[in-house]
C-alpha positions in Angstrom: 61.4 18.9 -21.4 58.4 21.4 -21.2 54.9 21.1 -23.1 54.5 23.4 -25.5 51.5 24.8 -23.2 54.2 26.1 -20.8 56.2 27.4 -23.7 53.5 29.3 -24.8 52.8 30.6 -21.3 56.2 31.6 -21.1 56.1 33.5 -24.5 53.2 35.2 -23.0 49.7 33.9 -24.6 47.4 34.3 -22.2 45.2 30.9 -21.5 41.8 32.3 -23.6 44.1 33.3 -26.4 42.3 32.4 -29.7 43.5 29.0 -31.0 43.5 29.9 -34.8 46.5 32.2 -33.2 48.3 29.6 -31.4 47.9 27.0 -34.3 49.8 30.0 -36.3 52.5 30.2 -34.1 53.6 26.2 -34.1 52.7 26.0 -37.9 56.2 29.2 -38.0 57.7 26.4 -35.2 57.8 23.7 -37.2 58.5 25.5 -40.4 61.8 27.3 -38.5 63.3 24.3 -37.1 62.5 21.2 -39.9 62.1 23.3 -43.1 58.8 21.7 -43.5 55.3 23.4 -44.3 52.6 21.5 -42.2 49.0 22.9 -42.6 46.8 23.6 -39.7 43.5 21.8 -39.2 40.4 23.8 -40.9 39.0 24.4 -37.6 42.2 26.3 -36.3 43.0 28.7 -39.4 43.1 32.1 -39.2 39.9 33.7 -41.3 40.8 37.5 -43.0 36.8 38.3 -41.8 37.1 38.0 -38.1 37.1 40.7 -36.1 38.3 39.5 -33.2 41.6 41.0 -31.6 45.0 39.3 -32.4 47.2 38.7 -29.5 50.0 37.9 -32.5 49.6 37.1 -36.2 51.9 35.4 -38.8 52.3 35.8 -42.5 52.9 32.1 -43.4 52.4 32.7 -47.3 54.7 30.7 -49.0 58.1 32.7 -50.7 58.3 35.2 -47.8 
């Protein structure tokens, strides 16, 4: 079984790749194969002010 570090390299994040970004991506994991909403630590959310570049984003509103 592979970590989800080498699953993530194999996607293609790069290893600096903002963790607000990678949260994101396990948060649409979980929710895709249980059905279940999880929220992501404070610390690793995604913040509409920062103007940082995006390797990959995720609208994870609720109803889409």
């Amino acid at each position: 079984m592979e970590s989800v570090k080498e699953l993530m390299e194999k996607l293609g994040f790069r290893e600096g790749a903002d963790d607000a970004v990678k949260a994101a991506f396990i948060k649409n994991l979980i929710k895709q194969a249980y059905g279940v909403d999880v929220e992501v630590p404070v610390k690793y959310q995604l913040k509409p002010d920062d103007n940082q570049p995006v390797q990959l984003a995720f609208n994870l509103e609720k109803g889409s």
